[in-house]
N, CA, C and O atoms as CSV, one atom per row, in Angstrom:
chain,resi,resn,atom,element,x,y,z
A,1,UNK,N,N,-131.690,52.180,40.912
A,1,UNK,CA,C,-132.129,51.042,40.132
A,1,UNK,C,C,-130.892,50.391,39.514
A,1,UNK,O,O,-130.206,50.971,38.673
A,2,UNK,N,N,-130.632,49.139,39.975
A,2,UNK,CA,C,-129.406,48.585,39.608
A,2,UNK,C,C,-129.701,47.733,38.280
A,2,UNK,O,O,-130.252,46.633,38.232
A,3,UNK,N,N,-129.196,48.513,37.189
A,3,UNK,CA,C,-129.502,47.873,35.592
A,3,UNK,C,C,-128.359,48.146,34.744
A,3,UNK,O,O,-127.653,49.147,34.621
A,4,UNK,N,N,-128.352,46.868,34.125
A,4,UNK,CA,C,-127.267,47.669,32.862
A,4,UNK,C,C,-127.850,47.995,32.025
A,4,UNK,O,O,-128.934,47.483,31.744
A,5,UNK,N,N,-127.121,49.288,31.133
A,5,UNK,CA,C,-127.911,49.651,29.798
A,5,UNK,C,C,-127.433,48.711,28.775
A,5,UNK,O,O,-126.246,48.405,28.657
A,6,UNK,N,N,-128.788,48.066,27.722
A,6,UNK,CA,C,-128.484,46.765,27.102
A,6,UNK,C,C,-128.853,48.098,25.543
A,6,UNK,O,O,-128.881,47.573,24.429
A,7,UNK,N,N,-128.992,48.990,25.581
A,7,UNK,CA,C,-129.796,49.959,24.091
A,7,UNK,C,C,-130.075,51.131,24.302
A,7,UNK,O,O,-130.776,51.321,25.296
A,8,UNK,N,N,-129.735,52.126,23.637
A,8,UNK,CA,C,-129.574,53.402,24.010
A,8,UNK,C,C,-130.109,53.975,22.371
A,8,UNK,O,O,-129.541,53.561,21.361
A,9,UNK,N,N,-130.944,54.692,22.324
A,9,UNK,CA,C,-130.932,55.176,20.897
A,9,UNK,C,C,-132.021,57.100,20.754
A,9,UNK,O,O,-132.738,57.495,21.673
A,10,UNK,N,N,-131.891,57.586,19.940
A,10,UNK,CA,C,-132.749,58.720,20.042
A,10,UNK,C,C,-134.123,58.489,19.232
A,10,UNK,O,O,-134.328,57.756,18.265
A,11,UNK,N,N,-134.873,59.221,19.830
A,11,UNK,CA,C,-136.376,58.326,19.158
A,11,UNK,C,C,-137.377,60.314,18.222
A,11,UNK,O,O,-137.277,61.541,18.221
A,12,UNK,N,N,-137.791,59.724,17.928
A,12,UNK,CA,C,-138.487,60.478,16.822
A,12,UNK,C,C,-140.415,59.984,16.893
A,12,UNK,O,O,-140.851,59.669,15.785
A,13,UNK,N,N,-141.109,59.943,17.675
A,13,UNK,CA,C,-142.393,59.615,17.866
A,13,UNK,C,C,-142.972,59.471,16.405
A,13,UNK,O,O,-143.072,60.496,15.731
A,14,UNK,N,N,-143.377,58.206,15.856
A,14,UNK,CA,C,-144.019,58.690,14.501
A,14,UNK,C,C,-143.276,58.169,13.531
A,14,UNK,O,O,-143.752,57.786,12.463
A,15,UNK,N,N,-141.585,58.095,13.948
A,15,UNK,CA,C,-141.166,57.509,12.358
A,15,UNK,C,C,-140.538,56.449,12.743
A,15,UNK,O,O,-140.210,56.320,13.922
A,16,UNK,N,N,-140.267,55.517,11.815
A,16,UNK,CA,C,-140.482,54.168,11.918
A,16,UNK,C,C,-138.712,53.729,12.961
A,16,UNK,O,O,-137.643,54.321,12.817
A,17,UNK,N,N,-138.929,52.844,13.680
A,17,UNK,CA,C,-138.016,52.722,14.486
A,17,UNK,C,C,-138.262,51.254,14.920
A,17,UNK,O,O,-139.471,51.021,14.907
A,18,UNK,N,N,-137.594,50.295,15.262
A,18,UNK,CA,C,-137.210,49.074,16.196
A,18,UNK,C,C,-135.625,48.933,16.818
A,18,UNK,O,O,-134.487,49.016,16.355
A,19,UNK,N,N,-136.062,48.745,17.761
A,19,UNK,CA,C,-134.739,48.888,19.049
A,19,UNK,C,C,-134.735,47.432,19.776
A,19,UNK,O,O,-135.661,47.035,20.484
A,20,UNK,N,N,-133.558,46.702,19.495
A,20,UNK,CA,C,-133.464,45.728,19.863
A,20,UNK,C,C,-132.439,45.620,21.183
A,20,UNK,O,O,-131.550,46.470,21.220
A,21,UNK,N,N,-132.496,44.610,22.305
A,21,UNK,CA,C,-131.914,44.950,23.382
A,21,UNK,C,C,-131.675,43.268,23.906
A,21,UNK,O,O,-132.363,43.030,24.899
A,22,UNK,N,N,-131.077,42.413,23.566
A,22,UNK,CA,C,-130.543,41.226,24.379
A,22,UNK,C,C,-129.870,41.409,25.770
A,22,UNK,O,O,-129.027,42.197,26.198
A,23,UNK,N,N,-130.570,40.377,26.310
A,23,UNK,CA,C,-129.638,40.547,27.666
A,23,UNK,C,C,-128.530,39.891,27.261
A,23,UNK,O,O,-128.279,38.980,26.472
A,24,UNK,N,N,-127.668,40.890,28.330
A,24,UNK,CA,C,-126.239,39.681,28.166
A,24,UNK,C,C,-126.242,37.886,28.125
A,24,UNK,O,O,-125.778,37.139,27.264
A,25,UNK,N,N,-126.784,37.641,29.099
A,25,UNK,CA,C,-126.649,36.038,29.304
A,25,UNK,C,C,-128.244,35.622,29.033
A,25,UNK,O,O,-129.199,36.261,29.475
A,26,UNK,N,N,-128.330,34.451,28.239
A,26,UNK,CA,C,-129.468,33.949,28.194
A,26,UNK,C,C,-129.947,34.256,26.786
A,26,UNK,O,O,-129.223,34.685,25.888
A,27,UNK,N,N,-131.192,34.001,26.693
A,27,UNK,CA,C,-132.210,33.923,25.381
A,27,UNK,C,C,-132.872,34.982,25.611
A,27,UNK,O,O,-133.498,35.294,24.599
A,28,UNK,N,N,-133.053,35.754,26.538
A,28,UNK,CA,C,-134.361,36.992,26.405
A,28,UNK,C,C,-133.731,38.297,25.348
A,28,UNK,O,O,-132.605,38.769,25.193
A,29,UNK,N,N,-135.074,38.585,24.743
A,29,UNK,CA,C,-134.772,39.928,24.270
A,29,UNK,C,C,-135.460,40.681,24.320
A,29,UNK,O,O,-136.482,40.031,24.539
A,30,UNK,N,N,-135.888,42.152,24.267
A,30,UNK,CA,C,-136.610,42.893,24.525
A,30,UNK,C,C,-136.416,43.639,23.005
A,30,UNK,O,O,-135.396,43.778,22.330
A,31,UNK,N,N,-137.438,43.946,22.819
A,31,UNK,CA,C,-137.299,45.268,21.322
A,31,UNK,C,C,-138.550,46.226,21.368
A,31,UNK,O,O,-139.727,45.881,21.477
A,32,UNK,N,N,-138.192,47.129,21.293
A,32,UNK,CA,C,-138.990,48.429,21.355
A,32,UNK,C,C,-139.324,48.924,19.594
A,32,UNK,O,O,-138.341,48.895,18.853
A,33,UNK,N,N,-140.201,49.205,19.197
A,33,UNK,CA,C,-141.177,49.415,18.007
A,33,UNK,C,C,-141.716,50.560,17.599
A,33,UNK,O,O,-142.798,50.699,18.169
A,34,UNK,N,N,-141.470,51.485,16.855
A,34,UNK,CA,C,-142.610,52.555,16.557
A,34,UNK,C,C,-143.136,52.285,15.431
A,34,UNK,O,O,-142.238,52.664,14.680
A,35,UNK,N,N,-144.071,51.842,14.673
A,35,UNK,CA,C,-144.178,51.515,13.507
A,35,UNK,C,C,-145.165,52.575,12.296
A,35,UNK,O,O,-145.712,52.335,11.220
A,36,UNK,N,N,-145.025,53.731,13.107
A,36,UNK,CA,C,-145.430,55.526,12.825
A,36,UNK,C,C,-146.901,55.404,12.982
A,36,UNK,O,O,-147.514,56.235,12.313
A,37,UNK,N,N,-147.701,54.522,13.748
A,37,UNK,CA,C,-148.641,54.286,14.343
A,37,UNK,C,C,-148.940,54.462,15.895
A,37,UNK,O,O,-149.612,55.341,16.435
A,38,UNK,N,N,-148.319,53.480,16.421
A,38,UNK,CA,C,-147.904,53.170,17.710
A,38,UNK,C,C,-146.817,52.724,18.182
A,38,UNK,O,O,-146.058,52.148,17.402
A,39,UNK,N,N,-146.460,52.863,19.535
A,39,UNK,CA,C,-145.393,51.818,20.009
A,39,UNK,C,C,-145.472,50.925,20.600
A,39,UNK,O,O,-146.457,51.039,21.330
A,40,UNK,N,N,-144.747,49.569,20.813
A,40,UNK,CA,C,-144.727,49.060,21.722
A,40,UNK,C,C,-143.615,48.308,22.169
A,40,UNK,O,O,-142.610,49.010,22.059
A,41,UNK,N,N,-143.344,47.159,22.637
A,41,UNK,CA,C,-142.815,46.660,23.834
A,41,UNK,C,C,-142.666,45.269,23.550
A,41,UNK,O,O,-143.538,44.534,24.013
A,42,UNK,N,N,-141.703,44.730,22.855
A,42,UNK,CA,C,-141.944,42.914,22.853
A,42,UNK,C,C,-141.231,42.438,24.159
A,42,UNK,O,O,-140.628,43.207,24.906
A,43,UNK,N,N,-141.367,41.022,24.370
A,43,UNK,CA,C,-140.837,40.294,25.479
A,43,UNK,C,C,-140.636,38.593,24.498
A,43,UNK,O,O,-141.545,37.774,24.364
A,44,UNK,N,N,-139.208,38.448,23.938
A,44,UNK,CA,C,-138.975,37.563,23.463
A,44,UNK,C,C,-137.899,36.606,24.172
A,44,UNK,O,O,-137.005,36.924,24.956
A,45,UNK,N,N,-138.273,35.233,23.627
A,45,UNK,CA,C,-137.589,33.995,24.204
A,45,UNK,C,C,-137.040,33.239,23.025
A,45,UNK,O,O,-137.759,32.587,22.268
A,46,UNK,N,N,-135.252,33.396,22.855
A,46,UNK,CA,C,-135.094,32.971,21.152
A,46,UNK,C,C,-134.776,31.356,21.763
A,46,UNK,O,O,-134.058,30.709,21.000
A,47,UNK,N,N,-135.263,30.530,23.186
A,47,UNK,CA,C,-135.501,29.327,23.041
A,47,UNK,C,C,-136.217,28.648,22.719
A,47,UNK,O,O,-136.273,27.421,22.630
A,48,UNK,N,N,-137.060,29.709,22.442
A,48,UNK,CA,C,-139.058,28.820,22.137
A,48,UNK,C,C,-138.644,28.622,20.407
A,48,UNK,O,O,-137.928,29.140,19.550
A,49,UNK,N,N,-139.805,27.306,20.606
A,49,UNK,CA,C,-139.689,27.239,19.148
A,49,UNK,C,C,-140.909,28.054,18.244
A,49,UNK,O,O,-141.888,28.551,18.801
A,50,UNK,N,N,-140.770,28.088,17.320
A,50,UNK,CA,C,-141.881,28.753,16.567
A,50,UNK,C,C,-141.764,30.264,16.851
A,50,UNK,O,O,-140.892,30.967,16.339
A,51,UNK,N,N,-142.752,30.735,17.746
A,51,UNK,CA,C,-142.920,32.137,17.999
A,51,UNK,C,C,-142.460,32.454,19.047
A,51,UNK,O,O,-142.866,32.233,20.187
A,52,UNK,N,N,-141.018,33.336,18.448
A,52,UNK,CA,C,-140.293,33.667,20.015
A,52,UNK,C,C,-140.762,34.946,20.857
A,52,UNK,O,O,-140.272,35.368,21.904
A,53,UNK,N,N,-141.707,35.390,20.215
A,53,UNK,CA,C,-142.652,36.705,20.685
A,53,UNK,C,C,-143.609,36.168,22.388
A,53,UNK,O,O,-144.644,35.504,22.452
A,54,UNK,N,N,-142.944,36.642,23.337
A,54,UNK,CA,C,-144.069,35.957,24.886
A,54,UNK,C,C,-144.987,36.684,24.704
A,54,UNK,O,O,-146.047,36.105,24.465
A,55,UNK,N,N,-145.022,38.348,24.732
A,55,UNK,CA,C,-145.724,39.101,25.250
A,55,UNK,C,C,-145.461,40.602,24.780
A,55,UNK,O,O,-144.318,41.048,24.881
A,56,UNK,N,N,-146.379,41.308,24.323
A,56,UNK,CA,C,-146.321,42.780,23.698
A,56,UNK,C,C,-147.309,43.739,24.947
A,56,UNK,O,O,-148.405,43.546,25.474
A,57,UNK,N,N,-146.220,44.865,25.061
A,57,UNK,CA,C,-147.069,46.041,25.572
A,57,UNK,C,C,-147.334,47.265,24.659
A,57,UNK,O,O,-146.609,47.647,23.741
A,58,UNK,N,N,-148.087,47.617,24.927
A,58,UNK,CA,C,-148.836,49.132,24.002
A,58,UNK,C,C,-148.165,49.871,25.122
A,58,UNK,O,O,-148.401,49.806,26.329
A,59,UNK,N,N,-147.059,50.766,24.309
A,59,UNK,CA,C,-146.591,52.368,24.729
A,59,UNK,C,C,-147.290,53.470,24.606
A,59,UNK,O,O,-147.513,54.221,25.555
A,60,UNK,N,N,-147.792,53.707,23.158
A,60,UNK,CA,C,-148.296,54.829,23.060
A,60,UNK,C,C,-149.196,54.564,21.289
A,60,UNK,O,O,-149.165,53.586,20.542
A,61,UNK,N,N,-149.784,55.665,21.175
A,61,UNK,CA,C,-150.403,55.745,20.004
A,61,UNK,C,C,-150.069,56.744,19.758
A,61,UNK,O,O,-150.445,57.671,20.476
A,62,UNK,N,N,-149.177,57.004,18.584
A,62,UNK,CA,C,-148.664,58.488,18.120
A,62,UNK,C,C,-149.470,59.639,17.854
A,62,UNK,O,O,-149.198,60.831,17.996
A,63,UNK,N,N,-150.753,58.945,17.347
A,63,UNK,CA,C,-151.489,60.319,17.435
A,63,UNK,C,C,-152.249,61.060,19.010
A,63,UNK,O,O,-153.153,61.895,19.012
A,64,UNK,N,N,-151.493,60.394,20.385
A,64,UNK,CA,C,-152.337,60.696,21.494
A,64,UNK,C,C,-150.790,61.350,21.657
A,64,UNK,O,O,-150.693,61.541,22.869
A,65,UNK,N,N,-150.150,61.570,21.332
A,65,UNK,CA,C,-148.414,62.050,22.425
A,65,UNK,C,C,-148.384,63.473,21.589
A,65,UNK,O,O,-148.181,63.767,20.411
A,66,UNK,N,N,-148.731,64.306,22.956
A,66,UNK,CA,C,-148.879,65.579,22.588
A,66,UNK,C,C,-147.367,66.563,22.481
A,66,UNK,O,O,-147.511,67.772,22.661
A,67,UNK,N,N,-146.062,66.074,22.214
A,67,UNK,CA,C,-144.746,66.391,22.061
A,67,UNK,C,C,-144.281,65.868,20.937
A,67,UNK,O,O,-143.390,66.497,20.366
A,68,UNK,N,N,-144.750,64.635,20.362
A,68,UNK,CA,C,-144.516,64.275,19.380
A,68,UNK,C,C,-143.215,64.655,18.760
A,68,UNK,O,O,-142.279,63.887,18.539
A,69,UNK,N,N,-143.283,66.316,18.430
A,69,UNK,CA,C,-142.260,67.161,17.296
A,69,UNK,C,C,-141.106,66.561,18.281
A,69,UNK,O,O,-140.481,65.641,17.754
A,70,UNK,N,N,-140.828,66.791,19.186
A,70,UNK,CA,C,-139.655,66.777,20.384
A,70,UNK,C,C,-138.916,65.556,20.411
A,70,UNK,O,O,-139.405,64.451,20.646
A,71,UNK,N,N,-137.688,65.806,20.153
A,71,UNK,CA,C,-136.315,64.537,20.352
A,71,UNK,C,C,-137.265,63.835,21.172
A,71,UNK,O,O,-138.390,64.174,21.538
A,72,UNK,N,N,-136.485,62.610,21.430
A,72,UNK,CA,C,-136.752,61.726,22.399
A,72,UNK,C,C,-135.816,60.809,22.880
A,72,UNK,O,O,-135.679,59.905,22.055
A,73,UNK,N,N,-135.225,60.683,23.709
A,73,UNK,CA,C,-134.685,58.783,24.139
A,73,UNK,C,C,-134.864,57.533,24.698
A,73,UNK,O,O,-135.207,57.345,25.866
A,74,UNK,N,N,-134.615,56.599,23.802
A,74,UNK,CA,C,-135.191,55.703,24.502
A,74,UNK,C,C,-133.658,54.717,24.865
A,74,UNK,O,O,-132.669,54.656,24.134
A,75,UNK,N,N,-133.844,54.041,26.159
A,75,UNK,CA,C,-133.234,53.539,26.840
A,75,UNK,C,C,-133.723,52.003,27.610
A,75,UNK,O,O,-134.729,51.992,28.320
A,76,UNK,N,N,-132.983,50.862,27.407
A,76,UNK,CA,C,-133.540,49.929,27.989
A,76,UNK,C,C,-132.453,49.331,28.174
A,76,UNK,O,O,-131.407,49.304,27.526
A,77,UNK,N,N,-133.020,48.493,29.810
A,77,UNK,CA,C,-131.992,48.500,30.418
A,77,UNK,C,C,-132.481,47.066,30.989
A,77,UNK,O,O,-133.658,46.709,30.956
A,78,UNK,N,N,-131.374,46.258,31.539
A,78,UNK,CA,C,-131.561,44.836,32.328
A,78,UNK,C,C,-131.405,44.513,33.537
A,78,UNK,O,O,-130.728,45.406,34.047
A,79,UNK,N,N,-131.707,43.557,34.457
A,79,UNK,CA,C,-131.402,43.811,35.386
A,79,UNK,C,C,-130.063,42.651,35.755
A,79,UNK,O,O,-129.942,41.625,35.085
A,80,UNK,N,N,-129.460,42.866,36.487
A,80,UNK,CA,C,-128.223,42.443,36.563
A,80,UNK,C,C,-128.208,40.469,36.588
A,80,UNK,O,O,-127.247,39.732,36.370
A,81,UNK,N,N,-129.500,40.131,36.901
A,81,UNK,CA,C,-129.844,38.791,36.771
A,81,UNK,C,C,-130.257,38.364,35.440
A,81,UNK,O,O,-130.591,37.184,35.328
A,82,UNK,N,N,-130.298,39.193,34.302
A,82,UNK,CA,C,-131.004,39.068,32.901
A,82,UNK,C,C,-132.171,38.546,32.761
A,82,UNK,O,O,-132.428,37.926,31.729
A,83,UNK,N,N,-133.261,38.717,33.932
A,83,UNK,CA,C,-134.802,38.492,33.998
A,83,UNK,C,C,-135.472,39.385,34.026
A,83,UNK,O,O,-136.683,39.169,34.073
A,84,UNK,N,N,-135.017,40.675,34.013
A,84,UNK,CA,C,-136.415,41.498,34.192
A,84,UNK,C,C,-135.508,42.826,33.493
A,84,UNK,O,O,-134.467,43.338,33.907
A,85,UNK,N,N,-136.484,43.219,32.057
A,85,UNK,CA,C,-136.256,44.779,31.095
A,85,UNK,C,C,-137.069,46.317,32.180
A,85,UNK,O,O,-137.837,46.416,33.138
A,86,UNK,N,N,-136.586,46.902,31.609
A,86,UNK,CA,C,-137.487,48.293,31.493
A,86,UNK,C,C,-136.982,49.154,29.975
A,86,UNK,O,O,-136.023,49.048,29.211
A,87,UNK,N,N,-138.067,49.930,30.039
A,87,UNK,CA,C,-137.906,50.712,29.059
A,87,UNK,C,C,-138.066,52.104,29.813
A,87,UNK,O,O,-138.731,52.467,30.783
A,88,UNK,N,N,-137.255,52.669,29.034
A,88,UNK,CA,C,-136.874,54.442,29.230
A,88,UNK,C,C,-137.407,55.122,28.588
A,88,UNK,O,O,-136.960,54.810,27.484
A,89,UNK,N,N,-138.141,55.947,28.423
A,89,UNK,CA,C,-138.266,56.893,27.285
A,89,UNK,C,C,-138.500,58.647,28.283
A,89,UNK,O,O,-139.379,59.109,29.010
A,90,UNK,N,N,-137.270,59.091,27.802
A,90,UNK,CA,C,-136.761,60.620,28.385
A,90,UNK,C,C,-136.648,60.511,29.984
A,90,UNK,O,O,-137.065,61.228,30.894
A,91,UNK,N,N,-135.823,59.173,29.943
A,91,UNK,CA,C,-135.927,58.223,31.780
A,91,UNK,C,C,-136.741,57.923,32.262
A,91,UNK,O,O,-136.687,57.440,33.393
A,92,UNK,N,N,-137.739,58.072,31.653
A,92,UNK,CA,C,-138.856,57.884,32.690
A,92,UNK,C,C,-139.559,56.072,32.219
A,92,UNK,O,O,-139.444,55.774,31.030
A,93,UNK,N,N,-140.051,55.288,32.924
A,93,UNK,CA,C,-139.915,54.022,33.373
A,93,UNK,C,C,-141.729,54.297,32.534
A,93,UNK,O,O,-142.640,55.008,32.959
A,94,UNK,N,N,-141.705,53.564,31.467
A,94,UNK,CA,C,-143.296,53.441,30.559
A,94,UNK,C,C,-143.473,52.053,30.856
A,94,UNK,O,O,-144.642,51.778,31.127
A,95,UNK,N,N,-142.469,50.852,30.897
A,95,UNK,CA,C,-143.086,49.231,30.985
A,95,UNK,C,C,-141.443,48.747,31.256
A,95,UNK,O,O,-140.328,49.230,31.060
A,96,UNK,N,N,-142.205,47.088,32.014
A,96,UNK,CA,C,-141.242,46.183,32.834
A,96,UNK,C,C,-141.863,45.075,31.943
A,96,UNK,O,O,-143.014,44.941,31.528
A,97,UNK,N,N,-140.582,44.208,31.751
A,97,UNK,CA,C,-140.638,42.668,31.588
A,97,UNK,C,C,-140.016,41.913,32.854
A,97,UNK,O,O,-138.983,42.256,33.429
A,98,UNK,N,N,-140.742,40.940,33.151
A,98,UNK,CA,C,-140.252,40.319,34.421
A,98,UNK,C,C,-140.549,38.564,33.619
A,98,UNK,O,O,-141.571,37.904,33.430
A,99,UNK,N,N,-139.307,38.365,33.371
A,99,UNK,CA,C,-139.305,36.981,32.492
A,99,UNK,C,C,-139.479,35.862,33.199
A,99,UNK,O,O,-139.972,34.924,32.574
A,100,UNK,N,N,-139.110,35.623,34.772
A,100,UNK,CA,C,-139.236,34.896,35.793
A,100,UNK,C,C,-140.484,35.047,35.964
A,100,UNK,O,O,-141.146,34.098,35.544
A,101,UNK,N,N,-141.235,36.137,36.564
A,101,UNK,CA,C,-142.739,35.870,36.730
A,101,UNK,C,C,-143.532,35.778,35.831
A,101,UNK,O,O,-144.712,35.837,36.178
A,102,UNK,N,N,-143.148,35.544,33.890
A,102,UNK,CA,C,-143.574,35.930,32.906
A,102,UNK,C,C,-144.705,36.885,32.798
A,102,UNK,O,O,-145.685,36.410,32.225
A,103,UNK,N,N,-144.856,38.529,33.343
A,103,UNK,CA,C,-145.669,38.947,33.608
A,103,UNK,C,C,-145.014,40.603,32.810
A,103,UNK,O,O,-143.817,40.884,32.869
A,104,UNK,N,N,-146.042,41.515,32.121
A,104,UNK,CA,C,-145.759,42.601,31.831
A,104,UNK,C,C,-146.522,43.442,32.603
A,104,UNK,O,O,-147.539,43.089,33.201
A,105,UNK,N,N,-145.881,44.953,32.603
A,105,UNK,CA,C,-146.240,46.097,33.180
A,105,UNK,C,C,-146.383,47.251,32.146
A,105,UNK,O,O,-145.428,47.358,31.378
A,106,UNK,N,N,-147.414,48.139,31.987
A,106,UNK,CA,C,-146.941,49.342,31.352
A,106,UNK,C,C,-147.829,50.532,32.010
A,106,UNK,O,O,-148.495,50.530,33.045
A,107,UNK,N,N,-147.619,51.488,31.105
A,107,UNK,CA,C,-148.253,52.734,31.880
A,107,UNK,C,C,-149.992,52.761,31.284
A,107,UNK,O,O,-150.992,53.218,31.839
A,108,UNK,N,N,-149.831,52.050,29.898
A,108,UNK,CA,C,-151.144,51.853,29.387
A,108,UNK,C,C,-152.343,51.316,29.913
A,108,UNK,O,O,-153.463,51.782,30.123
A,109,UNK,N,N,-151.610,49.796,30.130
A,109,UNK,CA,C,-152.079,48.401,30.879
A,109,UNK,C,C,-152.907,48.042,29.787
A,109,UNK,O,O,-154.078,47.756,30.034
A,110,UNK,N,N,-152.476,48.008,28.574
A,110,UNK,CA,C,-153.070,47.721,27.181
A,110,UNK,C,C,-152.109,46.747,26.743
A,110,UNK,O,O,-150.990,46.871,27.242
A,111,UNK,N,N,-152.260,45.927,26.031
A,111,UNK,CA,C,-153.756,45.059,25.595
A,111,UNK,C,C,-153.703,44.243,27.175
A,111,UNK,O,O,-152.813,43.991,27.987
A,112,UNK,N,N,-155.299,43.984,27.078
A,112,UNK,CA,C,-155.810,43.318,28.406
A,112,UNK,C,C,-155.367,41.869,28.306
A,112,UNK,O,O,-155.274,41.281,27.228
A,113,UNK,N,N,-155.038,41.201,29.755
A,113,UNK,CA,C,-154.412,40.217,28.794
A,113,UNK,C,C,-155.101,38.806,28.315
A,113,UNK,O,O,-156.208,38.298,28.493
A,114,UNK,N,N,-153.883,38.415,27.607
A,114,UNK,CA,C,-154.303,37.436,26.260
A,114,UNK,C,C,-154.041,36.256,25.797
A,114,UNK,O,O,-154.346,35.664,24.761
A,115,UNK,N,N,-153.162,35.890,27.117
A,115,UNK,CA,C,-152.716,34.331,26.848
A,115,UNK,C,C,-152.865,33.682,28.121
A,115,UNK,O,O,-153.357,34.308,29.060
A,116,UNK,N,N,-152.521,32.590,28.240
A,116,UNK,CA,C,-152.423,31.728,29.183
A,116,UNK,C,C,-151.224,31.136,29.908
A,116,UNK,O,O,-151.237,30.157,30.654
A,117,UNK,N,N,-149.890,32.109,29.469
A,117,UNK,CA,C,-148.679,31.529,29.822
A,117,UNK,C,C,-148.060,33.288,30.692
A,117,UNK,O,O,-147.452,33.361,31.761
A,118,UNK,N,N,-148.369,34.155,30.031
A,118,UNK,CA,C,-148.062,35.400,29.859
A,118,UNK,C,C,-148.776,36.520,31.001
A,118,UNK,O,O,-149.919,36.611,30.554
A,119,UNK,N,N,-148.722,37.268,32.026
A,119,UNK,CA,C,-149.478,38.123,32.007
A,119,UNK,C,C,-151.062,38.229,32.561
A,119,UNK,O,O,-151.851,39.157,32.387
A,120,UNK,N,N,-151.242,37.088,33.217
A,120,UNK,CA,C,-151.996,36.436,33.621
A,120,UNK,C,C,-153.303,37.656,34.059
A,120,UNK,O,O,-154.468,37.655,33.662
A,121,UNK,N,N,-152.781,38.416,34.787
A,121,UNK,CA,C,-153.308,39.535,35.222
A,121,UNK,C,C,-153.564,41.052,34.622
A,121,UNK,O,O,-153.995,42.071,35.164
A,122,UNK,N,N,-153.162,40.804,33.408
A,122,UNK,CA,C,-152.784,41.808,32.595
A,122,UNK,C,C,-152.123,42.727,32.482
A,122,UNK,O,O,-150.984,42.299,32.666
A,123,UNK,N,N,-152.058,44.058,32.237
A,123,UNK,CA,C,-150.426,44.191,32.328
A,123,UNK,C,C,-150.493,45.791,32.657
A,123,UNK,O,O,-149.635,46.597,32.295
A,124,UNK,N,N,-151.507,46.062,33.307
A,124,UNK,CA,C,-152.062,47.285,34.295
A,124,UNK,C,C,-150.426,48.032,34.845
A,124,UNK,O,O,-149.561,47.176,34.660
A,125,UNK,N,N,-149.983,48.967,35.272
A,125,UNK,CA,C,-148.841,49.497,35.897
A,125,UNK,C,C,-148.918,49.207,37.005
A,125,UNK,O,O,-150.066,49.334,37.431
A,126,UNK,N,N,-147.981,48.749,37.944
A,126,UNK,CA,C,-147.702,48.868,39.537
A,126,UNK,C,C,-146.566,49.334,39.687
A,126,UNK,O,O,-145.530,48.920,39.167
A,127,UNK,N,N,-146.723,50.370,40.527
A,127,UNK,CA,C,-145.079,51.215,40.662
A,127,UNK,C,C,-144.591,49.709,41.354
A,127,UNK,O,O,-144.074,49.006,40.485
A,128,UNK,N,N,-144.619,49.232,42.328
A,128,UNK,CA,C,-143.742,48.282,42.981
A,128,UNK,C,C,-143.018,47.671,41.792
A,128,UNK,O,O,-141.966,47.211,42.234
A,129,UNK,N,N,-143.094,47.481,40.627
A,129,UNK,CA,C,-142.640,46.422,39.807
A,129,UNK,C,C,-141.231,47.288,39.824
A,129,UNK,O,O,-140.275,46.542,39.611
A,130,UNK,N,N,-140.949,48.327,39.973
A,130,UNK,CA,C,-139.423,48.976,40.064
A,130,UNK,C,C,-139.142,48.592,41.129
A,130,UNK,O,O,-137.933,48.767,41.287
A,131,UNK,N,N,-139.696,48.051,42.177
A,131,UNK,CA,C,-138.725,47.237,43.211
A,131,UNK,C,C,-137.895,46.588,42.652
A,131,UNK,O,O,-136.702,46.817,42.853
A,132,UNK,N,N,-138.434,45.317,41.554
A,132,UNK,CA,C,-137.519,44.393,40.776
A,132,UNK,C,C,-136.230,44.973,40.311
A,132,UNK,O,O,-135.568,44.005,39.938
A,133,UNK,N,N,-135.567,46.017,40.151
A,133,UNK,CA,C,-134.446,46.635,40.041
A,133,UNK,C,C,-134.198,47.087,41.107
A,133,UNK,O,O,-133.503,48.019,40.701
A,134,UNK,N,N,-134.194,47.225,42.417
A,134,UNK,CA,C,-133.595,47.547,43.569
A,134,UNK,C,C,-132.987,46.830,43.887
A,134,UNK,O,O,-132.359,46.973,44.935
């Protein structure tokens, strides 16, 4: 998977955390959230006006992650065109932003989707979406 790492940090399930990750070139940003509730997944555009928030994925709900106590890392990474995120957590691939197709992925496929610009299809997992980093 050809990505650069844009955020690297150790995660703690449960206590409060935001992980911010700009791509190199361009306006996108990605930020990752625990807010000792849940996690999730933004997909931001700091060209829009008003609300630079496109699109949120649901990671997890802290009280369903049965490791919880256990380190964690999270890792997010870009793809060498600065259109399309993933997120890492202990490497393993939980959600994709694909800013060109404005469309999210996660392992949840939560929240169903909710706009009309965003996600059209909602944001269900498809392994193929790791093609987009090949």
């Amino acid at each position: 998977m050809p990505i650069y790492l844009a955020a690297e940090s150790p995660l703690k399930v449960g206590q409060s955390t935001v992980i911010e990750a700009p791509a190199e070139e361009g306006t996108y940003v990605v930020v990752f959230e625990d807010d000792e509730d849940t996690g999730y997944f933004y997909a931001l555009d700091t060209a829009v006006e008003g609300n630079a928030i496109q699109d949120a994925l649901h990671i997890y709900n802290v009280a369903d992650v049965s490791d919880k106590h256990k380190p964690s890392s999270v890792k997010i990474g870009w793809s060498v065109d600065h259109s399309k995120a993933v997120l890492l957590i202990n490497d393993y691939p939980h959600a994709i932003f694909d800013f060109t197709a404005k469309q999210g992925y996660c392992r949840s496929g939560f929240p169903p989707q909710s706009g009309e610009d965003w996600s059209r299809h909602g944001h269900e997992w498809d392994d193929a979406a790791l093609e987009l980093f090949a």
